[in-house]
N, C-alpha and C positions, 0 to 999 in steps of 0.2 A: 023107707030106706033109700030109693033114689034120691027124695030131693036133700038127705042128709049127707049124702055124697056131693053132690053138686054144691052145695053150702061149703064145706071142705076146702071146695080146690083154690088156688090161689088167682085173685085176678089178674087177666091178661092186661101186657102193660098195652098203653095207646102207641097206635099207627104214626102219629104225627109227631112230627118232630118237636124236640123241645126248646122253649121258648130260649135267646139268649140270658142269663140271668147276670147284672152285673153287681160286684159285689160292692156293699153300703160302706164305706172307709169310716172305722174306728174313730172317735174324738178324741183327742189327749186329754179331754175332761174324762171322757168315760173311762177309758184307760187308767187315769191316777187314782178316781174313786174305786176302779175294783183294786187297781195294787193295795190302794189305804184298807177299802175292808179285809182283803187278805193277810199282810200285816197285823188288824186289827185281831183275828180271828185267832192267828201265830200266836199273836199275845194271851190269847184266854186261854191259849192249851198249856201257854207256859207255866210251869211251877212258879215264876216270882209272882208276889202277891198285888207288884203295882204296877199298871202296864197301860195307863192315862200316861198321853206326851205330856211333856214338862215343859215350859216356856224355859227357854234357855237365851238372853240376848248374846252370848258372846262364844267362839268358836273354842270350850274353855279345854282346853289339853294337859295330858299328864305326858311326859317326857321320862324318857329312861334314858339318859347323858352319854351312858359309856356306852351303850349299844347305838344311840342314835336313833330310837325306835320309837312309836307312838304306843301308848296303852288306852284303848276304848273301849270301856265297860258297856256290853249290849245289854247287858239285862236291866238296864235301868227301863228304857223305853224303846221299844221295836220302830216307832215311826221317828222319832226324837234323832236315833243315828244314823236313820235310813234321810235323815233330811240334811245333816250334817256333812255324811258323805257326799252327797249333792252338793254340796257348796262345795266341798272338796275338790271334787271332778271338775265342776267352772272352773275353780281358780287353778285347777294342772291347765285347765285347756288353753288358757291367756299365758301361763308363766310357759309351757313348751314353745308359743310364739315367739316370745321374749327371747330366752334361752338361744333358741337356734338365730336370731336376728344378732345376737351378740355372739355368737360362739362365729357367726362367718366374718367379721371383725378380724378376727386374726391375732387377740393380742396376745399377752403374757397370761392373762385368766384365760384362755381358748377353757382350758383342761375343767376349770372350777363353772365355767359355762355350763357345759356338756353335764356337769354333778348336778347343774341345779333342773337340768332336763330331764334325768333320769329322779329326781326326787320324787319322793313317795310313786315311784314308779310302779308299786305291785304290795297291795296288801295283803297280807297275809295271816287268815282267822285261826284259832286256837280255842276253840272253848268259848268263852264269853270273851275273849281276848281278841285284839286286831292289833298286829304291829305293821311299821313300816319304816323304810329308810330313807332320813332327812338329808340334804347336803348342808344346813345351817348358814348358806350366806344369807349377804341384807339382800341382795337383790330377787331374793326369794321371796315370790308373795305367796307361798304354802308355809313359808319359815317363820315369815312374817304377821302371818296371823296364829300361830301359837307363840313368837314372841310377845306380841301386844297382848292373849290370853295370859302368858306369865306375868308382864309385870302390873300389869290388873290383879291377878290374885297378890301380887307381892304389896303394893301398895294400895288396893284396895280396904284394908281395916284400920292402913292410918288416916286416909283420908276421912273413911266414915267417921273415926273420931276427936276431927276439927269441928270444932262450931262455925268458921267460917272458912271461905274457899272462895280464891280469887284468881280467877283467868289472869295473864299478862304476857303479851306478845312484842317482844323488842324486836325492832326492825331496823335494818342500813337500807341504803338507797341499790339497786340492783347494779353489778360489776359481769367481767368478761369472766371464759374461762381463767386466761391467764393471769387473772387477779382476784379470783376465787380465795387461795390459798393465804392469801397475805391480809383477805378481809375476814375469814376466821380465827386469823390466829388475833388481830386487833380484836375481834369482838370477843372473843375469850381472856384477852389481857384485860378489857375494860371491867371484864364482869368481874373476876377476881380483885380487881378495885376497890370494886362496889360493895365486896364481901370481906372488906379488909378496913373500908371505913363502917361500917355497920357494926364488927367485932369491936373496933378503936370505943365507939362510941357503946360499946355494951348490950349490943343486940344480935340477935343470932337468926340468921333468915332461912326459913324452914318452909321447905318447897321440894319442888320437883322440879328440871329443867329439862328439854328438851332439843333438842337443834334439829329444823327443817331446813331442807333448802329446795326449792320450786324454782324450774326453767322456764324462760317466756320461749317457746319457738319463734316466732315471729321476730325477738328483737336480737335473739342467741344470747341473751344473756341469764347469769343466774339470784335467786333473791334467799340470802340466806336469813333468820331472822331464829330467836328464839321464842319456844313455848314455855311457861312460866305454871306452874298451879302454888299459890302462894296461899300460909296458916290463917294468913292476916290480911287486910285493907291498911293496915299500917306500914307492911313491911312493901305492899308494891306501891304505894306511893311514894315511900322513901326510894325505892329502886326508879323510880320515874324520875325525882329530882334530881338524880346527879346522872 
């Protein structure tokens, strides 16, 4: 009976002090692979029946007009929009730089600055639903990447079905700002030309066109030029000749 009492009691802790212990810093590898199995785990307890990410190349969005809002379907794939939103978050973190660099500008846009600051400022989930509010300018790169999603799904199945497909890049030699203006409107008068002798002569040029324009910092000048995706190799050579 004594020594089943002694057995019992609880050991005494040690006299001696305890060692510093310092603590081993987490990896962002290890860190991502448990978010991912957690995630993955989310996914098995969900009712949808398909819960493999989905290789997705383009940031592709549904838009809702008159509210200004985004619609994100989660159920498709847990890891799929958990990586989405990621991209997301980079590109507020670059366009809020932007944004405030131009809103201390001072100009007439101060106000449409400041909109594209607070864009997609705060998402807000619903169900399998995520909406947010866009401010729709071009100098928006969160706007600009569900524009480029829209007119990819827009013109996406006419291109698939061209049999051919022809890059074409028309280019002017680079000007100032202040003759910016005066070399878009001539590059736009030429090209109307172009599409007025091709009609004369019974051809109809079916394409897609584009207008860039790229700053050199170094020289302050700007180089505008157009993008082209043309049905044919007949019709951008014919644009080439004249």
């Amino acid at each position: 009976m004594e020594s089943n009492k002694n057995a019992s009691k609880k050991p005494c802790a040690s006299s001696k002090p305890a060692p510093n212990v310092i603590p081993t810093p987490v990896s962002r590898t290890g860190s991502r692979a448990a978010l991912k199995s957690n995630n993955q785990e989310k996914c098995k307890s969900a009712p949808s029946p398909d819960c493999s990410p989905k290789k997705v190349s383009l940031d592709k969005l549904e838009i809702t007009s008159e509210l200004g809002s985004e619609v994100i379907e989660f159920d498709r794939s847990c890891e799929y929009n958990r990586e989405k939103l990621t991209k997301r978050a980079r590109a507020k973190f670059f366009n809020n730089n932007i944004a405030i660099a131009l809103a201390n500008l001072k100009t007439s846009l101060k106000d449409k600055y400041w909109d594209t600051f607070h864009c997609s400022h705060r998402i807000i989930v619903s169900g399998t639903e995520a909406k947010s509010k866009f401010c729709k300018n071009r100098w928006c790169l969160i706007c600009n990447r569900i524009r480029t999603a829209q007119l990819i799904q827009k013109y996406g199945l006419t291109l698939d079905s061209w049999k051919e497909k022809v890059f074409l890049t028309l280019t002017v030699k680079n000007c100032t700002a202040e003759r910016l203006k005066d070399t878009l409107d001539r590059m736009h008068k030429y090209f109307t030309e172009i599409k007025d002798s091709e009609r004369k002569a019974g051809r109809n040029l079916i394409g897609i066109r584009k207008l860039e324009i790229t700053y050199n910092r170094a020289e302050n000048t700007y180089h505008p030029h157009f993008h082209f995706v043309l049905e044919s190799g007949l019709s951008a050579q014919s644009i080439i000749e004249k």
